[in-house]
C-alpha positions in Angstrom: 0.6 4.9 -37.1 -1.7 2.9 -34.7 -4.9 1.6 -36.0 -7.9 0.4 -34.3 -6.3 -2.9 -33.5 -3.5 -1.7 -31.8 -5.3 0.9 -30.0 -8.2 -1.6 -28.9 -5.4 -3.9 -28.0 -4.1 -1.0 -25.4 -6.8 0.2 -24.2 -7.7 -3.9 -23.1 -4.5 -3.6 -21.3 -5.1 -0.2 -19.4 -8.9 -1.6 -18.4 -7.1 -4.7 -17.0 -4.1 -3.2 -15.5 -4.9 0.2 -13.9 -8.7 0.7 -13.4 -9.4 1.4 -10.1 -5.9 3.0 -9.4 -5.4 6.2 -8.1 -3.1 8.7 -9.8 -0.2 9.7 -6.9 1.6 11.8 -8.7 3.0 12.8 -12.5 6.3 13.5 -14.2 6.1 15.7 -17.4 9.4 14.7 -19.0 8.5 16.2 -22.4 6.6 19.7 -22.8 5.9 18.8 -26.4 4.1 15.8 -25.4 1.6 17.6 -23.7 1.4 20.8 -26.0 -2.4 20.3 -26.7 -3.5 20.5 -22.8 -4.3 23.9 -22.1 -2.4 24.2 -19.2 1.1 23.0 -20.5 3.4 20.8 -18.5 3.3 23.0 -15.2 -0.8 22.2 -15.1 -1.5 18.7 -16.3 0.3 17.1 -12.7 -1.8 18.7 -10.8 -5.0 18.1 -12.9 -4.0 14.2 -12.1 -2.8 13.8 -9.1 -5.5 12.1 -6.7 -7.7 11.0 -9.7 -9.2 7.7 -10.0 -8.8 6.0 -13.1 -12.7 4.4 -13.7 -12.8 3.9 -17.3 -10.6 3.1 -20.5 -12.8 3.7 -23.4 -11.7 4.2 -27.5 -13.5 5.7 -30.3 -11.9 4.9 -33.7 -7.5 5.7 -32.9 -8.7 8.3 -29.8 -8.2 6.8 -26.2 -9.3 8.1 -22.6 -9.6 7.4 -19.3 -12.2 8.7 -17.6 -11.1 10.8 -13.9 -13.0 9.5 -11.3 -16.5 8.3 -10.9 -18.4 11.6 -12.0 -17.4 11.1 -15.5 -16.8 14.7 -16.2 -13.3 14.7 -17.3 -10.8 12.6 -19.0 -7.3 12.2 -20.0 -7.0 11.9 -23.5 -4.2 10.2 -25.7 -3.2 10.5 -28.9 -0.5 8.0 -29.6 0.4 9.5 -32.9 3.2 7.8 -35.4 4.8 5.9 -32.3 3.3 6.7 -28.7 3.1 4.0 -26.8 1.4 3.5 -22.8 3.2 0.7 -21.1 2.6 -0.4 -17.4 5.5 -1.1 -15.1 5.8 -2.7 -12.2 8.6 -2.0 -9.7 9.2 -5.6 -9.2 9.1 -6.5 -13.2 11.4 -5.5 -15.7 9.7 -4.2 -19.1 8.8 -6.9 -21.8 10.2 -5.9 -25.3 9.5 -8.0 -28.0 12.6 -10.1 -29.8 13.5 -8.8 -33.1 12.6 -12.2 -34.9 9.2 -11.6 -33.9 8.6 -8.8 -35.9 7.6 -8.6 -39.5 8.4 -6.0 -41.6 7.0 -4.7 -45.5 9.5 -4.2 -48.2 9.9 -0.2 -47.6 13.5 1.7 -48.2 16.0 1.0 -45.1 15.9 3.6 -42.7 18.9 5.7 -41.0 20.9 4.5 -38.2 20.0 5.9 -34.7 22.5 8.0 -33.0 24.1 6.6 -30.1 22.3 7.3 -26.6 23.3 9.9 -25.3 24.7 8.9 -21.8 22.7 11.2 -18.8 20.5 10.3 -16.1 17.7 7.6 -15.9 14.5 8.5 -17.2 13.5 8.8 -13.0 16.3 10.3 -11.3 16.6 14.0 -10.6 18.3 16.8 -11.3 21.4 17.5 -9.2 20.8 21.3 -7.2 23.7 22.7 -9.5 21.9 21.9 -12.8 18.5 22.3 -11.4 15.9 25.0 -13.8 14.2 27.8 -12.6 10.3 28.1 -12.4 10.8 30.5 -15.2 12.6 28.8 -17.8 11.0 25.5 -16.9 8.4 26.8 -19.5 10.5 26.4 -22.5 13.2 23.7 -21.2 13.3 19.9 -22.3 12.8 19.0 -18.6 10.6 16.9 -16.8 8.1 18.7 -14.3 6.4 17.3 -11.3 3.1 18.6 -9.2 5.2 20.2 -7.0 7.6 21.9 -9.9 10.4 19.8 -9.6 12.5 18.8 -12.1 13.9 15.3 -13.5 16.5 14.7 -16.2 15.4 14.5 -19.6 18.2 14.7 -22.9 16.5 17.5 -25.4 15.5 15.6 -29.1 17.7 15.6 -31.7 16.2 15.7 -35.5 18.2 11.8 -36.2 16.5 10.9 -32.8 12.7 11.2 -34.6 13.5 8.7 -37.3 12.4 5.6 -37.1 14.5 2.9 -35.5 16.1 0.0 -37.5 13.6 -3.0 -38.3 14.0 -5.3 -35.1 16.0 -3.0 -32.9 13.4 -1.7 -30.2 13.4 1.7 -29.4 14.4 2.5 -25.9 11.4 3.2 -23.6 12.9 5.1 -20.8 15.2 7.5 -23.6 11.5 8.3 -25.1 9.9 8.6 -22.1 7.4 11.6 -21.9 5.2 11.3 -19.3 5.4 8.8 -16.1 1.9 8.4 -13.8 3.0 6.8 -10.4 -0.4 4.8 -9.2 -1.3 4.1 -5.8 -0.2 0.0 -6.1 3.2 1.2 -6.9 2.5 0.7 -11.1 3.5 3.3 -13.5 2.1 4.2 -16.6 4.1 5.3 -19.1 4.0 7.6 -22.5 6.6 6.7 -24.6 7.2 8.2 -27.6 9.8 8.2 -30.3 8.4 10.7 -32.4 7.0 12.9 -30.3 3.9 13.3 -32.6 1.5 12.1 -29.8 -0.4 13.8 -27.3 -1.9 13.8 -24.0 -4.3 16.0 -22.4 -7.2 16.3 -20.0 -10.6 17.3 -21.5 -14.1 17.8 -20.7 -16.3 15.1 -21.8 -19.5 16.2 -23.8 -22.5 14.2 -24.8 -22.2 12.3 -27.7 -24.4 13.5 -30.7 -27.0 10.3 -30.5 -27.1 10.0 -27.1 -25.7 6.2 -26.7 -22.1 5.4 -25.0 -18.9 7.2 -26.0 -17.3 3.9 -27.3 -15.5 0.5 -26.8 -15.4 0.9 -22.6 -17.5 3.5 -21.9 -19.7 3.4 -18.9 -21.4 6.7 -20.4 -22.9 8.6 -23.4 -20.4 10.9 -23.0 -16.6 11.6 -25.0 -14.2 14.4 -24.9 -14.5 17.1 -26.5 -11.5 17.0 -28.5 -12.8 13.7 -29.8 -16.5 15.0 -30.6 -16.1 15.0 -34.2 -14.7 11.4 -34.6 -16.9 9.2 -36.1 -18.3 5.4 -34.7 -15.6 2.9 -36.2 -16.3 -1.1 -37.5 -16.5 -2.2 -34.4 -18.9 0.0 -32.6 -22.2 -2.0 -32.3 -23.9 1.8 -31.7 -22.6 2.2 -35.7 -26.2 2.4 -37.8 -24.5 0.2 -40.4 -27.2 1.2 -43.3 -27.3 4.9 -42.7 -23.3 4.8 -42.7 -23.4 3.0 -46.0 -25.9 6.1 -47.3 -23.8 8.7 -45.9 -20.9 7.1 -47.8 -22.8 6.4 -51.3 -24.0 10.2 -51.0 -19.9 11.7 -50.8 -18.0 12.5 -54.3 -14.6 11.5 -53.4 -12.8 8.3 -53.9 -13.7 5.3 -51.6 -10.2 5.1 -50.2 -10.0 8.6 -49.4 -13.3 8.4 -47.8 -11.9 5.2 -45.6 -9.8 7.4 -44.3 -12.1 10.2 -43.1 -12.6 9.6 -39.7 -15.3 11.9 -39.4 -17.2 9.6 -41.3 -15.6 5.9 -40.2 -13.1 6.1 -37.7 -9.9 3.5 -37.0 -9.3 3.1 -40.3 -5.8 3.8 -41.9 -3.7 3.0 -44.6 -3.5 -0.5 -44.0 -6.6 -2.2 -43.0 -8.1 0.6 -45.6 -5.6 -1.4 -48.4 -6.9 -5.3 -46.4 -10.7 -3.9 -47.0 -10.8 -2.7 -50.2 -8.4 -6.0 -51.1 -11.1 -8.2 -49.4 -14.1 -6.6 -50.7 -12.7 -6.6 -54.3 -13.0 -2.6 -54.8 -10.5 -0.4 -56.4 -8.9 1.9 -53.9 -10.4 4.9 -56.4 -13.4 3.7 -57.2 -16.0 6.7 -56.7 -18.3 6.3 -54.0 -21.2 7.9 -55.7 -21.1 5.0 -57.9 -21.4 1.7 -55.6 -24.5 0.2 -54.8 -25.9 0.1 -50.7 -24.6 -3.5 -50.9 -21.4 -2.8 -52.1 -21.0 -0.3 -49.2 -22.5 -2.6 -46.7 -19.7 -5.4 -48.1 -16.7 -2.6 -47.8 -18.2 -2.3 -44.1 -18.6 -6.1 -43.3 -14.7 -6.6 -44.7 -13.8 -3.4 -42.4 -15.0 -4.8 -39.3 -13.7 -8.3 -40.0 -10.3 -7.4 -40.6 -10.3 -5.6 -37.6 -11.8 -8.1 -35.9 -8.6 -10.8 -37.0 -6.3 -8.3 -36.9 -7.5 -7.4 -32.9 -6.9 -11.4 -32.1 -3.6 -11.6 -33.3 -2.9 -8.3 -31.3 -2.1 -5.9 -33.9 0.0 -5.0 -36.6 3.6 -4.8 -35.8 6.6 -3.8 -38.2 8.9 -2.5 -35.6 9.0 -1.9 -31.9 7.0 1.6 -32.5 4.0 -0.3 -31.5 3.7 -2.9 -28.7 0.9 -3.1 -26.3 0.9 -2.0 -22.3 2.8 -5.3 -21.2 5.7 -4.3 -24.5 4.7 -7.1 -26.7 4.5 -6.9 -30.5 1.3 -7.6 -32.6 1.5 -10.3 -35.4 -1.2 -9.6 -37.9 1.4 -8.2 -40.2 1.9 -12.4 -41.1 -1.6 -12.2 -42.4 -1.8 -9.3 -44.3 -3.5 -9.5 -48.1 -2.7 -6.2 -49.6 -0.8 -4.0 -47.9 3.2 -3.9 -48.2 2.8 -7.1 -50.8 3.6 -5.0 -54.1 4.9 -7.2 -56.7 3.7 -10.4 -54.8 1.1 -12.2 -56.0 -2.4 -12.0 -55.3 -3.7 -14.8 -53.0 -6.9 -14.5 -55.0 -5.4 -14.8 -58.5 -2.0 -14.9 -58.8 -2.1 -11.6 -60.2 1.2 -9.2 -59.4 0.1 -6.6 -56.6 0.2 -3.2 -57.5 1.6 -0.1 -55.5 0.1 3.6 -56.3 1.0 6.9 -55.0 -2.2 7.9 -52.9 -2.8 11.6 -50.9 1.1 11.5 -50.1 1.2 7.6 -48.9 0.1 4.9 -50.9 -2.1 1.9 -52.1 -1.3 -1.4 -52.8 -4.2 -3.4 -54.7 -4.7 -6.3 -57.3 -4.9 -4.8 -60.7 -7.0 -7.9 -61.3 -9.7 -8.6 -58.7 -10.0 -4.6 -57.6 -10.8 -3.3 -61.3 -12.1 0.3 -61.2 -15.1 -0.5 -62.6 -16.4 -3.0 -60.1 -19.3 -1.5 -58.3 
């Protein structure tokens, strides 16, 4: 699943490639992808079109961008396990990234995709004979447009949500969900393997302490979806000693509480593994016993992987992530923890060790991450 990194890396890509664009029109090719705006697929067009994209903000793995220049609404995306927002020009064929640049942890080899199955581009529309009816558009695979119109769109398969091979990209336009046509003639895609990710457009609320929504946000405002999402590493609104309080006052295991993104947000299972590598703290360690310096340190190595991991554009293992422009993230080169069981520490020397952990898993040094450092 996308991190902060990678989403920080896409949302830099939205606020240099389609701020200031107008929304023309919108193709829902995928009702599922939208199944969390409250008007379905036959409302979210409409709700679009003519909209000015003004902002592209991020709070933790949540990304909008704000409608227009009143700031009262937003489309909101959840990329999930493997959503992905890619601009495309009509003049510019999509970038995808060559297998040998991806890097991949020793996990079990996954199953084959099924061949493609052969149909219509992802843009072209139904023929009149096989066109739906207003009616069963509700339920149907297709794609619908402001106007009701339908485009061509093959219905998932369960082998088509596995994951693809390592260093076989997945095919955008197959997985395409949603298409936004913008007034310069880019589109902006939602592709999504998985179909785990979401789009909608929400209200935005004020945000509980009265300061900007986050990274990009021209306001103090965030949608309402999102309200409960916590400040992440890289906020500079976080209150960095009060967060370190709020974490030293829970009674649940400092990995686990990493994860909480009502109290930190961003964080998963890897950078939560590079942190707790790099601030030498055992991924159970209780939190009710570290000290307000200890905390402070797990912060400080939160942001900072972050921070490296945002340069070298993210972590990729597969094509499920690339940024707008289709290009992978490296940082998986650089990782100190996570995926490296067996290998040895680059502290000590010492073996790294792989634990079950709430239905994932951890991957520490046995050595430098003792449970009884505090």
């Amino acid at each position: 699943m996308p991190e902060l990194p990678e989403v920080e890396t896409v949302r830099d890509g939205l606020a240099r490639h389609v701020l200031g664009r107008r929304v023309e029109d919108v193709v829902v090719h995928h009702p599922r992808a939208v199944r969390r705006h409250a008007g379905g697929a036959l409302d979210l067009p409409g709700r679009l079109a003519g909209r000015t994209l003004s902002a592209a903000v991020r709070r933790g793995k949540y990304l909008w961008l704000v409608l227009d220049d009143d700031a009262e609404e937003a489309l909101l995306v959840h990329l999930g396990m493997s959503g992905q927002l890619l601009v495309r020009r009509e003049d510019t064929a999509l970038t995808l990234p060559p297998p040998e640049h991806l890097v991949h942890p020793p996990t079990p080899p996954p199953l084959p995709l099924p061949a493609a199955a052969p149909g219509a581009s992802a843009d072209s529309a139904l023929t009149a004979d096989s066109a739906l009816t207003a009616e069963s558009a509700l339920t149907a695979e297709g794609a619908l447009t402001a106007e009701g119109a339908l485009t061509a769109e093959s219905a998932p398969t369960a082998e088509s949500a596995l994951t693809a091979a390592p260093g076989v990209p997945s095919d955008p336009e197959r997985h395409l969900r949603v298409a936004l046509r913008l007034d310069d003639g880019a589109r902006l895609w939602f592709v999504d393997q998985r179909t785990f990710g979401h789009l909608l457009v929400a209200d935005l609320v004020p945000t509980a302490d009265g300061r900007p929504g986050g990274q990009g946000s021209p306001v103090p405002a965030l949608p309402e979806p999102a309200a409960h999402i916590a400040r992440d590493p890289l906020d500079p609104d976080l209150d960095r000693a009060a967060w370190a309080r709020r974490l030293r006052q829970r009674r649940t295991e400092v990995k686990r509480a990493l994860l909480d993104q009502s109290l930190v947000s961003g964080i998963g299972n890897i950078y939560a593994d590079e942190a707790l590598w790099r601030a030498r703290l055992h991924p159970r360690r209780a939190t009710d016993r570290l000290t307000q310096r200890a905390a402070l340190e797990l912060l400080d190595a939160s942001e900072a992987v972050m921070r490296e991991a945002l340069a070298a554009g993210g972590t990729s293992f597969d094509a499920l992530y690339v940024d707008v422009e289709g290009a992978s993230g490296y940082f998986a080169r650089s990782l100190d923890a996570y995926g490296r069981a067996g290998e040895p520490c680059r502290r000590c020397g010492t073996p790294m060790r792989r634990e079950s952990f709430m239905g994932r898993s951890s991957t520490f040094c046995p050595r430098c991450q003792r449970p009884s450092r505090g």
